[in-house]
C-alpha positions as CSV (number, residue, x, y, z in Angstrom):
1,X,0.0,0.0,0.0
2,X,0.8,3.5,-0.6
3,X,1.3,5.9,1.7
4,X,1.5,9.6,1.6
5,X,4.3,11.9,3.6
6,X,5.1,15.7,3.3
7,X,8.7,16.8,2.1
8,X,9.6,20.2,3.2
9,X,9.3,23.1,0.8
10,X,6.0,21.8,-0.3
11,X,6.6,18.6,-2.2
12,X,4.5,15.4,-1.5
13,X,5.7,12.3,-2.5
14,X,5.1,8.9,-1.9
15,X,6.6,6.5,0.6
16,X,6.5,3.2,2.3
17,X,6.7,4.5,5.9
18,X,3.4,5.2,7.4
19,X,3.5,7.6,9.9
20,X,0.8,8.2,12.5
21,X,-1.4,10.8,12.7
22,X,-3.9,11.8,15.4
23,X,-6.7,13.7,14.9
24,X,-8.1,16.4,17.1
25,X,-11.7,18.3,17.4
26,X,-11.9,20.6,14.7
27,X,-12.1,23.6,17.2
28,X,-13.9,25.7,14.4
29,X,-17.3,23.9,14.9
30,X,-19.8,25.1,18.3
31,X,-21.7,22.7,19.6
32,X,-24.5,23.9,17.9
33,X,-23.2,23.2,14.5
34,X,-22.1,19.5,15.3
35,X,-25.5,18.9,16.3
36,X,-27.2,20.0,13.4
37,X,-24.1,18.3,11.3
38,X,-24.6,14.3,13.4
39,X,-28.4,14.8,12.6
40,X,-27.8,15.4,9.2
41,X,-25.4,12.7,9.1
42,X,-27.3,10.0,10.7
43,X,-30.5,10.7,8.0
44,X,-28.7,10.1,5.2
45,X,-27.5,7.1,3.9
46,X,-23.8,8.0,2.8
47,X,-21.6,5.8,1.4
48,X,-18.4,5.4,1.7
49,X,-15.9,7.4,0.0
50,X,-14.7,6.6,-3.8
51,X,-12.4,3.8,-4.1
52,X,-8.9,4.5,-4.4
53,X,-9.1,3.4,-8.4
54,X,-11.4,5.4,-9.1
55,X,-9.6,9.0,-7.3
56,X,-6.5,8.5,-7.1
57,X,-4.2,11.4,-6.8
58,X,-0.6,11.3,-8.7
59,X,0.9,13.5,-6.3
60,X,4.7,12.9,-7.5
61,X,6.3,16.3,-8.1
62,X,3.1,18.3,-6.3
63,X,4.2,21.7,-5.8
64,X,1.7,23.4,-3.0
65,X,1.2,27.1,-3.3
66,X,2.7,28.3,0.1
67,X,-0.5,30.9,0.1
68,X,-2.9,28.3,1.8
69,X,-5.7,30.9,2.3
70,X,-7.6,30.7,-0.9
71,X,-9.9,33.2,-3.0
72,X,-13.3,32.4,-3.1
73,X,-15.7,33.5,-6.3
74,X,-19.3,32.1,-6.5
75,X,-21.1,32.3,-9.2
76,X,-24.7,32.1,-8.8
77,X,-28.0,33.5,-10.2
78,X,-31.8,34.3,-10.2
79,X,-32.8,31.8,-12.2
80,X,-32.3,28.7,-14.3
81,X,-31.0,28.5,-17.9
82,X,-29.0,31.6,-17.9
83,X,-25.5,29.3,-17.8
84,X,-24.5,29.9,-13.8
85,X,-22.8,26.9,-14.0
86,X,-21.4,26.8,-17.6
87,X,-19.6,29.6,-16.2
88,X,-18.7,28.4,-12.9
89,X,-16.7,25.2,-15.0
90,X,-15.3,27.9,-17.2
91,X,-13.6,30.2,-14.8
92,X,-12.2,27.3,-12.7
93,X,-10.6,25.8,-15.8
94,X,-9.3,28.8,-16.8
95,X,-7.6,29.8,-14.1
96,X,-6.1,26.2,-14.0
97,X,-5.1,26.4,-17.9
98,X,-3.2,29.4,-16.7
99,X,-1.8,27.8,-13.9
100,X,-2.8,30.5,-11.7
101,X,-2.4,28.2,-8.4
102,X,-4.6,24.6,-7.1
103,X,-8.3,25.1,-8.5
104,X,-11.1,23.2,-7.2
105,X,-14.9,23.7,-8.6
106,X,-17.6,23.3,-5.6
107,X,-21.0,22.7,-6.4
108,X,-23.2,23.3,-4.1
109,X,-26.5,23.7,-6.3
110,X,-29.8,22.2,-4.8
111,X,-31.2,20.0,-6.2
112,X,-30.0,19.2,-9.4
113,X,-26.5,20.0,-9.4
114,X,-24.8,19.0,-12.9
115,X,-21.0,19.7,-12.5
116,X,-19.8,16.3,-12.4
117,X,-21.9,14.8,-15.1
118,X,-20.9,17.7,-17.6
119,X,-17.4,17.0,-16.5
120,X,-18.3,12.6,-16.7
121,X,-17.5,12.5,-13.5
122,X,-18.6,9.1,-11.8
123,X,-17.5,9.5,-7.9
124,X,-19.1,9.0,-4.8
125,X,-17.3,11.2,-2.9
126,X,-20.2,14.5,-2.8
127,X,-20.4,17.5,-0.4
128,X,-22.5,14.9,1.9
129,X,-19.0,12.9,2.4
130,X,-17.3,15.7,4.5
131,X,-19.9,15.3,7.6
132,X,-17.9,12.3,9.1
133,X,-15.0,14.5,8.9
134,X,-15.6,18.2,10.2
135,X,-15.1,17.3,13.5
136,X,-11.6,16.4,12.6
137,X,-8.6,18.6,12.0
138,X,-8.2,17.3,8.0
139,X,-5.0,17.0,7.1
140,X,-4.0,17.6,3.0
141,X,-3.6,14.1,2.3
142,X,-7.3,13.3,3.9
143,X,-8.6,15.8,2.2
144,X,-7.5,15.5,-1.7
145,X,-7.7,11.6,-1.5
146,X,-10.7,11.1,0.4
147,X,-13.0,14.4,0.4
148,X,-12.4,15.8,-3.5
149,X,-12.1,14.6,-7.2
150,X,-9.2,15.2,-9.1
151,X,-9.8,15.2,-13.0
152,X,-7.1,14.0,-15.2
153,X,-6.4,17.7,-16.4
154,X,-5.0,18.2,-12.7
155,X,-7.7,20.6,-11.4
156,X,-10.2,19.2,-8.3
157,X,-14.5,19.2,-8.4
158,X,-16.3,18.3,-5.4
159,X,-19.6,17.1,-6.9
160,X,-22.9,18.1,-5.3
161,X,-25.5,16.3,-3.0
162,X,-27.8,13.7,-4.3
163,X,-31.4,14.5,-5.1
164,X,-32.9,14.5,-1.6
165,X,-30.0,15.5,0.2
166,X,-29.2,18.7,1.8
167,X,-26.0,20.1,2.9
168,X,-26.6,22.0,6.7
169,X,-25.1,25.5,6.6
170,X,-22.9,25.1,9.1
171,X,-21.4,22.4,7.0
172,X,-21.5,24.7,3.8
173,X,-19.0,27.2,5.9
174,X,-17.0,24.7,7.7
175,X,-16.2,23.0,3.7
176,X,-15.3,26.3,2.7
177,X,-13.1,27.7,5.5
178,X,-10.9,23.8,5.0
179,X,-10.3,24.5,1.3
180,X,-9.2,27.9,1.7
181,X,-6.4,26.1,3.7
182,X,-5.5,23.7,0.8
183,X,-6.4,25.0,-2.2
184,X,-5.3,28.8,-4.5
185,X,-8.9,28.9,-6.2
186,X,-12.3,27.9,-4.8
187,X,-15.3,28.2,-7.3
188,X,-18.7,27.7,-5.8
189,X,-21.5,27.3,-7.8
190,X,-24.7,27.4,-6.4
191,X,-28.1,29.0,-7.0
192,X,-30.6,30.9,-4.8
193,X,-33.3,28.0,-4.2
194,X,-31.2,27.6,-0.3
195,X,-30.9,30.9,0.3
196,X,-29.7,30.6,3.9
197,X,-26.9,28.3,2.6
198,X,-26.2,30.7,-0.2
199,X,-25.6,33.5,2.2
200,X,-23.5,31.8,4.5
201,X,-21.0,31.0,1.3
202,X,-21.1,34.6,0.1
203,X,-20.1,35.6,3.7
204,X,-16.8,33.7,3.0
205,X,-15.9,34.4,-0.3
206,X,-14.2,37.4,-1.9
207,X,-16.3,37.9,-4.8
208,X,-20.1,36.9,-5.3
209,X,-20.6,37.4,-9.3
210,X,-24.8,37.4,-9.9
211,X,-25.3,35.8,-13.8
212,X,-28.0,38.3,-15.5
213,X,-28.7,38.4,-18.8
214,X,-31.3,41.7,-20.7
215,X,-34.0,40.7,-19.6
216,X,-36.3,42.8,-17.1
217,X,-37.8,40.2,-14.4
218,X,-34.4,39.0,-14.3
219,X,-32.9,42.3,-13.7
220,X,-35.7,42.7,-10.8
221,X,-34.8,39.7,-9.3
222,X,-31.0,41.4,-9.1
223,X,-32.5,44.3,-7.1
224,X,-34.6,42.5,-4.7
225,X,-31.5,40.1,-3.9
226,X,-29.4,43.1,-3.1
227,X,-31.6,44.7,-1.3
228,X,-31.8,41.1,1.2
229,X,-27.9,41.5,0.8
230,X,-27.3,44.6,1.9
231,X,-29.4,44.1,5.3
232,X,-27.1,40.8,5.5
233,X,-24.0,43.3,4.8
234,X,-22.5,40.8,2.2
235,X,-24.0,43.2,-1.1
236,X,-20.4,45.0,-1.2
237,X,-19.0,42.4,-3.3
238,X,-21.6,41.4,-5.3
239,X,-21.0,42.0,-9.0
240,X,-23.0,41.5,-12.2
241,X,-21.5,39.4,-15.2
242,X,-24.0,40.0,-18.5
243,X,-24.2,36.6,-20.2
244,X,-25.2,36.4,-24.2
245,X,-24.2,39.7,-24.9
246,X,-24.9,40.7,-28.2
247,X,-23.1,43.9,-28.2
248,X,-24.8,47.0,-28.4
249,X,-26.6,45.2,-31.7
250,X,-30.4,44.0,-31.4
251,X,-34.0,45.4,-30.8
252,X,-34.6,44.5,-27.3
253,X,-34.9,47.8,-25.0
254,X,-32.6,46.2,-22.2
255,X,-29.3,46.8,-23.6
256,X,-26.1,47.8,-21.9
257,X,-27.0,51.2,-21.0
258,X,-30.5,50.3,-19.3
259,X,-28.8,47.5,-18.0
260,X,-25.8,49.0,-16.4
261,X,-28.4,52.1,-15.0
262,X,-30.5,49.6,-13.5
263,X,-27.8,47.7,-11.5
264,X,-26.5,51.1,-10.4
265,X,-29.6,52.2,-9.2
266,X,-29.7,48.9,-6.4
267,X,-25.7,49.5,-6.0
268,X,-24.2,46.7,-8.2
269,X,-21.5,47.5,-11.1
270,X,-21.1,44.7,-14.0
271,X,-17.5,43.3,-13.7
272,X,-17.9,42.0,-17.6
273,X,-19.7,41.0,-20.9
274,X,-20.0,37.6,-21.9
275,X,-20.6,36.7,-25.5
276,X,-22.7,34.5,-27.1
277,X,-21.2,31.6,-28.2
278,X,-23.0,29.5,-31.0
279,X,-21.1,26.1,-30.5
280,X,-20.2,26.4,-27.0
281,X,-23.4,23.5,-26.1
282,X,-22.0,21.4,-29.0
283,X,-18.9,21.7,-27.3
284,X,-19.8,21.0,-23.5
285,X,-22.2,18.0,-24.6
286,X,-18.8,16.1,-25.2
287,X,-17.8,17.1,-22.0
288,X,-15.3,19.2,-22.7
289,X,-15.3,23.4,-22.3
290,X,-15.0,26.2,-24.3
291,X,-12.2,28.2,-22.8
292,X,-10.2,25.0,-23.2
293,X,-10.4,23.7,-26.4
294,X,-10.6,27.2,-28.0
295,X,-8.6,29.8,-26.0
296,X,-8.9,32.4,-28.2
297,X,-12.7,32.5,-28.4
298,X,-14.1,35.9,-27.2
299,X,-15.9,33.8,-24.4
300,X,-12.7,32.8,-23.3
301,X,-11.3,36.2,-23.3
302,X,-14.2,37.9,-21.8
303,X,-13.7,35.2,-19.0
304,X,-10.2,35.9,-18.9
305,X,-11.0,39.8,-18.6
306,X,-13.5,39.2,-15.6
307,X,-10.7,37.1,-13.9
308,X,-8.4,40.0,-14.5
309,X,-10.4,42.9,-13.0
310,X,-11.7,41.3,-10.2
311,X,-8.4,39.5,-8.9
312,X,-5.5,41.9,-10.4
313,X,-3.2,40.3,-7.4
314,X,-3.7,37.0,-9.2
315,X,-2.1,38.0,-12.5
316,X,0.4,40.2,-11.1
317,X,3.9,39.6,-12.5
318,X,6.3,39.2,-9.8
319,X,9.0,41.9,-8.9
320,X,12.2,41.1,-10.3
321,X,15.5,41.2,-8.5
322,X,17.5,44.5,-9.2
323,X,21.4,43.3,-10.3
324,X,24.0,44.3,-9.4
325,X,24.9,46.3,-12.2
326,X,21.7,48.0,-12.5
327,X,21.3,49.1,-8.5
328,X,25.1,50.7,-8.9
329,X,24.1,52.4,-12.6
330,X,21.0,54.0,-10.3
């Protein structure tokens, strides 16, 4: 059997001397919280976690990002059918494409959520797995064989809850807060039908971005939200992202103007445009994604953009060292 052991500097590897590892009470959790998680836990019937064949992690050569306190964007909407999640897949494979740190895509949609079958995922590890464990201290080893999916392209997806499950918020946060400590990139993507749960996501992340698209009930929906949001105190980093824009082109009387003075009116900016892409569901239904297999589509630049803008520290180039010459030529 294989076991796992941490180099210095970062580097796993494996070995063939176990070491021991005991785990304490994850000192995070009240009392409260681990009630509500053991009843939740004892109602459902979950199974055990995916078999090692069917997760396992090549962790050879593993470099961890020393930042261990991950940025948090979710992506959710006021509706169905307006491509929350299409987008949610999109940004998390970006960032991974340009190796921007360890990405992991959570979905926490209920019911219904469709990140792993998209992606052919088959797994039963699910947001519902973690309940045995978040009264543990997780370790990283625990955690990325055991508690997450890792897809041949090297970026992570925890998969959502089966239909008639439901993830307790205090579990929702507790999830959340253990990723940030082992992963760059957390993508949630969830939707409003839980709203409590939803909040309690937004309240950890660093970005909430609200799909819209020109249409008015939509754009209703947007203001009502905020206006819930802003008595919550979480509306300060809620943006909008426009999906199917068509430019300033077309008859329909909510264009980017009437849009953009709408949001401003409820105190939400748009952080981008999305384009319409006319093969982009040709393109998923294989399973594959759009800013992938065609990086220079103006989807994938458009994601890119939004990226960009809202985390500049991500993309910043790193300061060079001054040499010698050039500090005594100053």
């Amino acid at each position: 059997m294989i076991f796992l052991r941490p180099r210095d500097k970062g580097i796993l590897s494996t070995t063939d001397e176990p070491e021991e590892y005991t785990v304490p009470r994850n000192r995070d959790l009240d009392e409260k919280s681990i009630v509500h998680i053991e009843s939740a836990l004892n109602g459902s019937a979950i199974r055990s976690n995916v078999r090692s064949a069917n997760n396992f992690i090549q962790m050879d050569g593993l470099t961890i990002n020393t930042m261990r306190n991950g940025r948090v964007m979710v992506v959710t909407s006021t509706k169905g059918g307006i491509g929350k999640t299409t987008l949610a897949m999109s940004l998390a494979r970006h960032l991974h494409d340009l190796g921007k740190g360890r990405t992991i895509i959570v979905d926490l949609q209920h019911p219904h959520g469709n990140v792993a079958s998209r992606l052919r995922i088959k797994s039963e590890v699910n947001v519902m797995s973690w309940l045995p464990y978040l009264q543990q201290e997780l370790d990283e080893v625990t955690l990325l064989s055991k508690l997450v999916v890792r897809l041949e392209e090297g970026y992570y997806v925890l998969p959502a809850v089966e239909i008639g499950q439901t993830c307790p918020m205090e579990a929702a946060a507790a999830i959340i807060r253990e990723l940030k400590r082992y992963f760059d990139l957390i993508i949630v993507d969830m939707g409003p039908e839980q709203h409590d749960l939803l909040v309690s996501v937004m309240k950890a992340a660093d970005k909430t971005f609200v799909v819209i698209d020109y249409d008015f009930s939509t754009l209703k929906d947007v203001g009502n939200y905020t206006a819930l949001w802003k008595k919550q105190g979480i509306s300060d980093n809620v943006f909008a992202l426009v999906n199917f824009d068509r430019g300033r082109k077309g008859r329909n009387k909510i264009n980017r103007e009437t849009c953009e003075r709408l949001l401003r009116e409820v105190g939400i900016s748009i952080v981008g445009y999305l384009p319409e892409a006319d093969n982009m569901r040709s393109i998923h239904n294989e399973g594959k994604l759009l800013v992938h297999e065609q990086p220079k589509h103006p989807f994938t630049k458009a994601c890119g953009g939004v990226l960009k803008k809202s985390f500049p520290e991500i993309f910043a180039k790193p300061k060079q060292k001054e040499g010698f010459i050039k500090r005594w030529l100053r």
